[in-house]
Backbone as JSON, one array per atom type, in Angstrom:
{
  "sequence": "XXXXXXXXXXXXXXXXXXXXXXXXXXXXXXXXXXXXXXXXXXXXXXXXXXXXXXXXXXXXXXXXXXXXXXXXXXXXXXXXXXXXX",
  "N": [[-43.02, -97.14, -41.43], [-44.57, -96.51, -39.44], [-44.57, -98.48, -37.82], [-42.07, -98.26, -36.6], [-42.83, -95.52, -35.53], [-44.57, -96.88, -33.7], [-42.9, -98.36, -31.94], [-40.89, -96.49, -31.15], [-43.28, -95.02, -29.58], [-43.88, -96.97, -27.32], [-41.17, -97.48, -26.44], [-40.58, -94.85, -25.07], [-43.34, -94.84, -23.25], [-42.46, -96.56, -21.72], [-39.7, -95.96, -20.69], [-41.02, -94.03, -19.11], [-42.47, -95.43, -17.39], [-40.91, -96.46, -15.88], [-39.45, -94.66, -14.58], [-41.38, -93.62, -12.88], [-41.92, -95.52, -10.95], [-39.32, -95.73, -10.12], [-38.65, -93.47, -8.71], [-41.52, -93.87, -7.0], [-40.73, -95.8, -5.44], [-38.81, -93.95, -4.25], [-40.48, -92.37, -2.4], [-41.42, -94.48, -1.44], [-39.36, -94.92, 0.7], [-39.35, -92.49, 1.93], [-41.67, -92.55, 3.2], [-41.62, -94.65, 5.09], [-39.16, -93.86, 6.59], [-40.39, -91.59, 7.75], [-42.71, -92.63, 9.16], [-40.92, -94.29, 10.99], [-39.44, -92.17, 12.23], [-41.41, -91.13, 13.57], [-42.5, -93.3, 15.56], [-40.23, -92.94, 16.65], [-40.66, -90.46, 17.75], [-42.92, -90.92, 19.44], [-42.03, -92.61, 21.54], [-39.94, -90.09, 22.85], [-41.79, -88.75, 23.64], [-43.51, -89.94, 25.6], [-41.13, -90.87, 27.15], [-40.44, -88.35, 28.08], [-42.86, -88.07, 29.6], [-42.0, -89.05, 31.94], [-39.21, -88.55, 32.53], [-38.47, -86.16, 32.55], [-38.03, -83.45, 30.07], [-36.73, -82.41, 26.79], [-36.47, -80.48, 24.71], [-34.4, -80.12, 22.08], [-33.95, -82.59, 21.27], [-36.31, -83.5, 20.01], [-36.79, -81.76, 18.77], [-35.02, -81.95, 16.39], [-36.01, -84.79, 15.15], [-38.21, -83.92, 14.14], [-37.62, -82.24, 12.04], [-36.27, -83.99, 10.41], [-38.45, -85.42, 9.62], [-39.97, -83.57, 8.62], [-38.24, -82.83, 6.47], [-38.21, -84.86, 4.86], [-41.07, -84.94, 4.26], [-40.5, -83.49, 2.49], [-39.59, -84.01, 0.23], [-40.44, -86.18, -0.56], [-42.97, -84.83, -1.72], [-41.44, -83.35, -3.95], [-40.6, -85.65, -5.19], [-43.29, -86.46, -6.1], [-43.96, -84.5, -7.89], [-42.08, -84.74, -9.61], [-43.07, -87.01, -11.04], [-45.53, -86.25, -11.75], [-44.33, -84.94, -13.98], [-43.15, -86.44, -15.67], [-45.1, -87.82, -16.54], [-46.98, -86.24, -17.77], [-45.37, -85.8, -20.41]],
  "CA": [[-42.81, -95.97, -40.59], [-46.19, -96.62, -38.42], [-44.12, -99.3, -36.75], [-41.21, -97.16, -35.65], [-43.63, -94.68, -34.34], [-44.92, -96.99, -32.6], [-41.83, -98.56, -30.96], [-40.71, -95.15, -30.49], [-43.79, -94.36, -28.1], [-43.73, -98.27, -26.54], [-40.14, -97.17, -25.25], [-40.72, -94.0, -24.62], [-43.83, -95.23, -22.3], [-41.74, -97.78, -20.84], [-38.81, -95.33, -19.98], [-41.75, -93.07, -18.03], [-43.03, -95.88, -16.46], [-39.35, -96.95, -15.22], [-38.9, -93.64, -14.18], [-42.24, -93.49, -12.26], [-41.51, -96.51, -10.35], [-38.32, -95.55, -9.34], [-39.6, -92.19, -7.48], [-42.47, -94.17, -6.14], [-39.46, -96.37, -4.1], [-38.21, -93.39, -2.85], [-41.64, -92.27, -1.81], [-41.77, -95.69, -0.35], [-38.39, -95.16, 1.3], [-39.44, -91.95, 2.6], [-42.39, -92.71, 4.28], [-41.23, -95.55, 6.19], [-38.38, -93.1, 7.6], [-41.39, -91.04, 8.37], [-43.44, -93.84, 10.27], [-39.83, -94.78, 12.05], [-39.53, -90.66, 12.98], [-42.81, -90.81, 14.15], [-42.36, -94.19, 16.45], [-39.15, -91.7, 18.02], [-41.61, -89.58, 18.83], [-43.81, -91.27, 20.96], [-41.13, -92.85, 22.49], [-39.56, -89.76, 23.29], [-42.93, -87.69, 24.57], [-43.65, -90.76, 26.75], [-40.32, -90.5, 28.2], [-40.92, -86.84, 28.74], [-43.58, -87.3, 31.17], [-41.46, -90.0, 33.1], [-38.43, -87.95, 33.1], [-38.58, -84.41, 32.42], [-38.19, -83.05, 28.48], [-35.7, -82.24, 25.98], [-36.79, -80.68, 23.12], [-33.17, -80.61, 21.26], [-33.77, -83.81, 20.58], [-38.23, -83.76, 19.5], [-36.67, -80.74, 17.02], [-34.41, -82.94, 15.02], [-37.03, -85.51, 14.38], [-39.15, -83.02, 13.49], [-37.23, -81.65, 11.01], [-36.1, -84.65, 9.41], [-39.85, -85.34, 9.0], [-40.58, -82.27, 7.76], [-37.36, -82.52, 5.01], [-38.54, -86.25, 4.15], [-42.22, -84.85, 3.7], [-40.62, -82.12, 1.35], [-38.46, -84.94, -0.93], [-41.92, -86.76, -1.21], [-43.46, -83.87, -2.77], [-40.46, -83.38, -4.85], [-41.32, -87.04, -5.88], [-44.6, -86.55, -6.73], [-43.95, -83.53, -8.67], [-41.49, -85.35, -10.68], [-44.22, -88.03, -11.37], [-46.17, -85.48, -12.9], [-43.83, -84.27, -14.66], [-43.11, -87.75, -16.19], [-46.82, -88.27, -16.63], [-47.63, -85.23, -18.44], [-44.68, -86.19, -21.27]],
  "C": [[-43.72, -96.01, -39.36], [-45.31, -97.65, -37.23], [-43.25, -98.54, -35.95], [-41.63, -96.55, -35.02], [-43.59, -95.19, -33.32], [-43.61, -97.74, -31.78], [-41.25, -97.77, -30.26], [-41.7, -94.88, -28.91], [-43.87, -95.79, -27.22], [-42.36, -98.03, -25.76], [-40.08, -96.09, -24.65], [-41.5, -93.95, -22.94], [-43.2, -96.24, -21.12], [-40.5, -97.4, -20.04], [-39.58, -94.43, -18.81], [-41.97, -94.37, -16.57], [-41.93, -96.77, -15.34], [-39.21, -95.53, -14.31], [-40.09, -93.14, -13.16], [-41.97, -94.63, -10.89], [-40.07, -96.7, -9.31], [-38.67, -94.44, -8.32], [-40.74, -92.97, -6.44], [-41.88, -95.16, -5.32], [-39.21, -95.42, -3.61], [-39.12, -92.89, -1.89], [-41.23, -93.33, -0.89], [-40.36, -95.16, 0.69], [-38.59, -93.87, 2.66], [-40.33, -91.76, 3.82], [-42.22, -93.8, 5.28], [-40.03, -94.97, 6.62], [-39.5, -91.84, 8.54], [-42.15, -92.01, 9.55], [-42.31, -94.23, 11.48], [-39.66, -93.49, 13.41], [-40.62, -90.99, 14.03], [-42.73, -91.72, 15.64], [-41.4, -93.58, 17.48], [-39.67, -91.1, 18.49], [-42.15, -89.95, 19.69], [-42.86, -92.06, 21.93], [-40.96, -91.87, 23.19], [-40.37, -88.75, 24.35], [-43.25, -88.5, 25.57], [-42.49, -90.66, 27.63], [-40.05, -89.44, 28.72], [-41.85, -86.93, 30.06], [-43.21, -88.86, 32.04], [-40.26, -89.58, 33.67], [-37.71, -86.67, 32.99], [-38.72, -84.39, 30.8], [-37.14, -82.38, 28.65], [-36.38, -81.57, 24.89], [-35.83, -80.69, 21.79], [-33.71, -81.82, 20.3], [-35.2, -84.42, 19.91], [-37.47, -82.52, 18.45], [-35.89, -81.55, 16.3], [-34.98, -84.1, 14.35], [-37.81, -84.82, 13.75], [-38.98, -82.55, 12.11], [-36.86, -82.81, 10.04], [-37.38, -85.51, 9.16], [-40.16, -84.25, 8.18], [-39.98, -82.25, 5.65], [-37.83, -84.04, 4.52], [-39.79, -85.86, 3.62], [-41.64, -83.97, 2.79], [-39.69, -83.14, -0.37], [-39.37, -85.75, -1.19], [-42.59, -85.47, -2.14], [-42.54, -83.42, -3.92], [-40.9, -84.44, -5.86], [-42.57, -87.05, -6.71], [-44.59, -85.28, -8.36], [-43.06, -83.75, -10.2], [-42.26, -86.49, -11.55], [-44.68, -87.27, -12.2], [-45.6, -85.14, -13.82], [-43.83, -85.18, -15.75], [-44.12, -88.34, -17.14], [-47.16, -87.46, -17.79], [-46.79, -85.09, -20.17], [-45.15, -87.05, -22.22]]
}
């Protein structure tokens, strides 16, 4: 019976740590759309002071920074969740 246990918590641990790993890709996925956002930005504030401003187009990066930083914390929160199992 001691063995089953323990195979029991060996897959158990091994389904968390699958399931940790996968979130921490999308992490990864999200912050390198963050870093890309970010590179739009300075593009687009440099071309602001060469040929006037837009901000239409500095609010939609913004925001899809903002909703990528909020699907990372999602992430993380699911980690814990994972973790604490």
């Amino acid at each position: 019976m001691a063995f089953k246990d323990f195979m029991h918590t060996v897959k158990s641990e091994a389904n968390d740590a699958m399931e940790v790993t996968k979130l921490k890709s999308k992490i990864s996925k999200e912050k390198t759309l963050i870093k890309d956002d970010y590179q739009k930005i300075g593009e687009i504030v440099y071309k602001r002071y060469e040929n006037g401003c837009d901000d239409a187009e500095l609010a939609s990066i913004v925001t899809e920074i903002t909703e990528a930083k909020g699907r990372i914390a999602e992430c993380n929160a699911e980690i814990e969740k994972v973790r604490m199992n």
